[in-house]
C-alpha positions as CSV (number, residue, x, y, z in Angstrom):
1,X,0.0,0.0,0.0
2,X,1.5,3.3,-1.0
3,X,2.2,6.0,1.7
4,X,-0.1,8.9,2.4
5,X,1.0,12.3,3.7
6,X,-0.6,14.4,6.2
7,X,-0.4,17.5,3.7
8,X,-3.6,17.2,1.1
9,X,-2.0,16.0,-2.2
10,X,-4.2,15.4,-5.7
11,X,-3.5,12.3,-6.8
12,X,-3.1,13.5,-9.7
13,X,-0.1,15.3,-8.9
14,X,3.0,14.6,-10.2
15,X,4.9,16.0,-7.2
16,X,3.8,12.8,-5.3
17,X,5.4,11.4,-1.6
18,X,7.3,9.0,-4.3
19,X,8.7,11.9,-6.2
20,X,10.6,14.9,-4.2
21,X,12.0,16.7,-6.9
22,X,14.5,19.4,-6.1
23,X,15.0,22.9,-7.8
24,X,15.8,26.6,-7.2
25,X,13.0,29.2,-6.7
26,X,12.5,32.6,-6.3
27,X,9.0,34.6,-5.4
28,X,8.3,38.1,-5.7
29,X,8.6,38.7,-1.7
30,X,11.9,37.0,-1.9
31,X,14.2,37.0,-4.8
32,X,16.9,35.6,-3.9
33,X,17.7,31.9,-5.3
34,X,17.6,29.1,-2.7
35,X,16.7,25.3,-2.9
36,X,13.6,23.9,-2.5
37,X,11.2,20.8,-3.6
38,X,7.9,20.1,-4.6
39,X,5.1,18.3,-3.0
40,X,1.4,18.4,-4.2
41,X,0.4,22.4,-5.0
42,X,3.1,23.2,-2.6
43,X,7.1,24.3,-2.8
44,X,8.8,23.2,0.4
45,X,11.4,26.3,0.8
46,X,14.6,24.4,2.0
47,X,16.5,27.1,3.2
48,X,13.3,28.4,5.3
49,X,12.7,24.6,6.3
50,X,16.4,24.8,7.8
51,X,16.1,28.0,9.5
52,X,13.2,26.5,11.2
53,X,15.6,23.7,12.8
54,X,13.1,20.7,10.3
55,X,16.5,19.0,9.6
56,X,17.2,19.1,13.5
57,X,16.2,14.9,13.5
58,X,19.2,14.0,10.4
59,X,22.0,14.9,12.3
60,X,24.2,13.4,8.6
61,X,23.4,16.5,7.2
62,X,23.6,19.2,10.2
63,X,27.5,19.6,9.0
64,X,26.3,21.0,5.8
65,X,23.3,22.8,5.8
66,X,24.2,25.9,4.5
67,X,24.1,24.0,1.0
68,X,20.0,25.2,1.5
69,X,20.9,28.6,1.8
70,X,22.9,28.6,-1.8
71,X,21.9,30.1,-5.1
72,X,22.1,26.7,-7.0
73,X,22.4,23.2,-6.1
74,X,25.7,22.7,-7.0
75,X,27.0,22.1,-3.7
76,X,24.1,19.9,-3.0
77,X,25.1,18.2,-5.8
78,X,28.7,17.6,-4.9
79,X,27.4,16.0,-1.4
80,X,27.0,12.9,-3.3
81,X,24.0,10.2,-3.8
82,X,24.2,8.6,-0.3
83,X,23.5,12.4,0.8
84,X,21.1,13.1,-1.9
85,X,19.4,9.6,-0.8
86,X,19.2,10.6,2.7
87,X,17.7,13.8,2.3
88,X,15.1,13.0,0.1
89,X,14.1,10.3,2.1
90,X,13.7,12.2,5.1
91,X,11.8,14.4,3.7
92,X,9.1,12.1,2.7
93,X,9.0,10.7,6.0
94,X,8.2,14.5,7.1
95,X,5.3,14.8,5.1
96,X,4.2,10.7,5.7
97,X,1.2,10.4,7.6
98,X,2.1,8.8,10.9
99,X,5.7,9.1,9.6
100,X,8.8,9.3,12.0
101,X,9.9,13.2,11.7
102,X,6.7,14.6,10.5
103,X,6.8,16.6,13.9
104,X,9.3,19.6,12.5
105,X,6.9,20.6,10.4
106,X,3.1,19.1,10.9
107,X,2.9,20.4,14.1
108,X,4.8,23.3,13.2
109,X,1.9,26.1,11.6
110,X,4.2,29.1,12.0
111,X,7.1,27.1,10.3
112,X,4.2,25.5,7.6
113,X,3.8,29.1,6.8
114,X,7.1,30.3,5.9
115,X,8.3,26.8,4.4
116,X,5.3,25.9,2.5
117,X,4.7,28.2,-0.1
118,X,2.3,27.7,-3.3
119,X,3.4,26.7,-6.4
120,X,1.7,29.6,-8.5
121,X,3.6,31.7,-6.2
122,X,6.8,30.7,-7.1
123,X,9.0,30.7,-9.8
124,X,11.5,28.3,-10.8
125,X,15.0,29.4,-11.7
126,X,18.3,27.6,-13.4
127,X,18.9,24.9,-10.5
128,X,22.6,24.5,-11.4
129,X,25.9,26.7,-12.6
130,X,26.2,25.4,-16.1
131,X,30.5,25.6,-16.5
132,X,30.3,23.6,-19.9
133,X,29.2,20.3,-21.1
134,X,29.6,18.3,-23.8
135,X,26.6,17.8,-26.6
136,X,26.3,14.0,-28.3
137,X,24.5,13.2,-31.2
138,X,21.5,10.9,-29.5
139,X,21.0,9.4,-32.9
140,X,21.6,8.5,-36.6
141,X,18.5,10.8,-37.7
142,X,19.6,13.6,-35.8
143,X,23.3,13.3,-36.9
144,X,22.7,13.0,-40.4
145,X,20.3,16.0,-40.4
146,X,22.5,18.0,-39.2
147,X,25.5,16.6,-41.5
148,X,23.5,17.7,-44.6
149,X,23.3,21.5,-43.7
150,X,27.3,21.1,-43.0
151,X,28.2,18.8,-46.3
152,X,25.1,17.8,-47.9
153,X,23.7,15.0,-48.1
154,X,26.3,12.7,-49.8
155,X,28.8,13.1,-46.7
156,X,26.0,14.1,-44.5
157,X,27.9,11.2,-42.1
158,X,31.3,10.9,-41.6
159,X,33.1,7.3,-41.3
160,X,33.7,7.3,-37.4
161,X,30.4,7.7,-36.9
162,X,29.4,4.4,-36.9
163,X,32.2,2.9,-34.7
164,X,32.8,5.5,-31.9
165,X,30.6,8.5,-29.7
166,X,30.4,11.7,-31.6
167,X,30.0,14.9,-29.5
168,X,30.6,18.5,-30.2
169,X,31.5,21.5,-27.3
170,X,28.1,22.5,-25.7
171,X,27.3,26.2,-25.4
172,X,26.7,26.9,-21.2
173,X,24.7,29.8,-22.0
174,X,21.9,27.9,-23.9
175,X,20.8,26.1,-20.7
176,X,18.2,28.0,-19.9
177,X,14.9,27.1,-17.7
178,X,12.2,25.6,-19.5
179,X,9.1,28.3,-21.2
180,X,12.2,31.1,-21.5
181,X,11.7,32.8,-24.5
182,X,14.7,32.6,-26.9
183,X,14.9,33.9,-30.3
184,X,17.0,31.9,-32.5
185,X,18.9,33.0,-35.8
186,X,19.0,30.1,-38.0
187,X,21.8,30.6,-40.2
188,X,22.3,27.8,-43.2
189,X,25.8,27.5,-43.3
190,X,26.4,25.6,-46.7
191,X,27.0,28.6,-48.8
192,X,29.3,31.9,-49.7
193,X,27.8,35.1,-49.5
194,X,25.6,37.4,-47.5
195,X,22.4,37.6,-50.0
196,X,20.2,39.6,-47.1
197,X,17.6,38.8,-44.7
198,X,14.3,36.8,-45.6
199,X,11.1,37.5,-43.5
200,X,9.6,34.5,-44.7
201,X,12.7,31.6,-43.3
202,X,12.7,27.7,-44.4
203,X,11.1,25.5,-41.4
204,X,14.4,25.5,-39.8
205,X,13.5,28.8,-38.7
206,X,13.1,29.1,-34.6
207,X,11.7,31.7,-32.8
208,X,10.2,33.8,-29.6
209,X,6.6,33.8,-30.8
210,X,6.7,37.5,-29.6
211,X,9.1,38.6,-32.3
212,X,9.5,39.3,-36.0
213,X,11.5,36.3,-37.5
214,X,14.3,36.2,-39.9
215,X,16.5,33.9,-41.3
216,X,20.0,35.0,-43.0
217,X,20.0,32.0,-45.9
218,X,23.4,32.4,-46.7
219,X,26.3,33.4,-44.7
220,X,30.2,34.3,-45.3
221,X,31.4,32.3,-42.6
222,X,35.2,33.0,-43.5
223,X,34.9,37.1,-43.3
224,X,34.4,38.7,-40.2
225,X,32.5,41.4,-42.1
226,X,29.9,38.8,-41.8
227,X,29.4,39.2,-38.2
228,X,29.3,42.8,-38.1
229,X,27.0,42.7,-40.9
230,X,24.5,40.5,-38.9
231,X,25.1,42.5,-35.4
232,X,24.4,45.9,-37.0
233,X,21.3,44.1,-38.7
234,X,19.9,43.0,-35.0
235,X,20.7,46.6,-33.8
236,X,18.1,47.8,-36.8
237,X,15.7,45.4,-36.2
238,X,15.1,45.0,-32.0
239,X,17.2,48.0,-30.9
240,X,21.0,48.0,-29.6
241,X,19.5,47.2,-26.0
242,X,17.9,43.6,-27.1
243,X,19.8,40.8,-25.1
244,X,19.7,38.2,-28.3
245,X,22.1,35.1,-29.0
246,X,23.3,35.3,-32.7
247,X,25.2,31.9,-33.6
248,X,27.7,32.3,-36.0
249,X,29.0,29.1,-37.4
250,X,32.7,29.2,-38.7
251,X,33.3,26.1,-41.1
252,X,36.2,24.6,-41.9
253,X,35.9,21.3,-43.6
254,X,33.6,19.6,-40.8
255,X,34.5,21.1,-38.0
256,X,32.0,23.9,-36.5
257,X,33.1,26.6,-34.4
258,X,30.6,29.2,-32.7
259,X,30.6,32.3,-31.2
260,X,28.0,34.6,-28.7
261,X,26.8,37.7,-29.2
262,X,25.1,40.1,-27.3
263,X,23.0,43.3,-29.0
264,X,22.8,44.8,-25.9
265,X,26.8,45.2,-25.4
266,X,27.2,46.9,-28.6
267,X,27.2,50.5,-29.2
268,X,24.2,52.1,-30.6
């Protein structure tokens, strides 16, 4: 028989006693970052939960509790999976009905207040620092789509393919919380020359469904000119101030290089 909690939660819920997933959230009377998890309709606000002494019965953890006073879960993180284990499952035995610890925070209103905020109160933010990561292709389809915009269709796959893992540098700063609204510059790198924008781009178009969309079809990707040219075009379009990421693919033979740049740090 599965395990009830105390604390009213749908069944329908996907933030169940068996889940306890863990994040970063802010809400507009507090913005600063700090951990939490999610339970039913509610957000359990770790670093509130700590300040109200609800780790006080898993003395394992009382050596590092200021990891629920931190802006991401990196040092969470770097606790390890016996930590991560522990934690978690203390935290369903707080909200268990007839549980073990539920007494930090059942028969704790005033802490229940602080600590158990709603979810449509609070907004969920980047739960880790992103330093770099590496991107590999996931599968044939994927690789050889991306092989033709690069070198067309009869060498859309390279040899190694087939016989070893084939991963290319990840950008950090396209990590980015799920629903944030990103406009993306799709930029077909198979030919010569800057021919001009097109307000009417090929379905490998992205966009923020907010903003005009363009697509620059072709693209010097040997002349720097190129990225000026494309830079002072974003500056015409959404104004020097717009924060946009403009990918700008440098080819040489197969392998792809790209660069960031920001609208907003360039001089009107």
């Amino acid at each position: 028989m599965a395990s009830t909690s105390w604390l009213k939660i749908d069944p329908e819920s996907p933030f169940s006693l068996a889940n306890i997933p863990f994040g970063i959230i802010t809400t507009a009377t507090n913005g600063t970052p700090r951990p939490a998890i999610a339970i039913g309709q509610y957000a359990l606000d770790l670093e509130a939960f700590t300040s109200g002494n609800g780790f006080s019965r898993l003395p394992s953890i009382s050596k590092s509790l200021k990891v629920f006073s931190e802006p991401t879960l990196n040092a969470f993180a770097a606790l390890g999976q016996s930590t991560h284990s522990s934690v978690r499952k203390y935290i369903q035995q707080v909200f268990t009905s007839g549980g073990p610890h539920t007494k930090p925070l059942e028969e704790n209103k005033s802490l229940q207040q602080k600590a158990l905020l709603p979810l449509n109160i609070v907004k969920t933010r980047l739960p880790m620092s992103i330093g770099d990561y590496t991107d590999f292709y996931a599968g044939r389809n994927h690789a050889y789509n991306v092989g033709v915009m690069f070198r067309g269709k009869d060498n859309a796959l390279q040899p190694n393919y087939e016989h070893i893992p084939v991963g290319c540098h990840g950008r950090a700063s396209s990590v980015v919380v799920s629903g944030t609204s990103i406009t993306i510059l799709a930029f077909l790198a198979a030919k010569a020359h800057v021919l001009g924008m097109d307000r009417n781009p090929p379905p490998t178009q992205f966009s923020s469904p907010s903003l005009p969309t363009f697509a620059f079809h072709h693209a010097n990707l040997t002349d720097p000119s190129a990225s000026s040219e494309i830079i002072n075009t974003c500056k015409k379009v959404h104004g020097p101030k717009f924060d946009i990421l403009l990918n700008v693919a440098s080819v040489m033979g197969s392998l792809c290089q790209f660069r960031k740049y920001h609208c907003r740090d360039v001089e009107a």
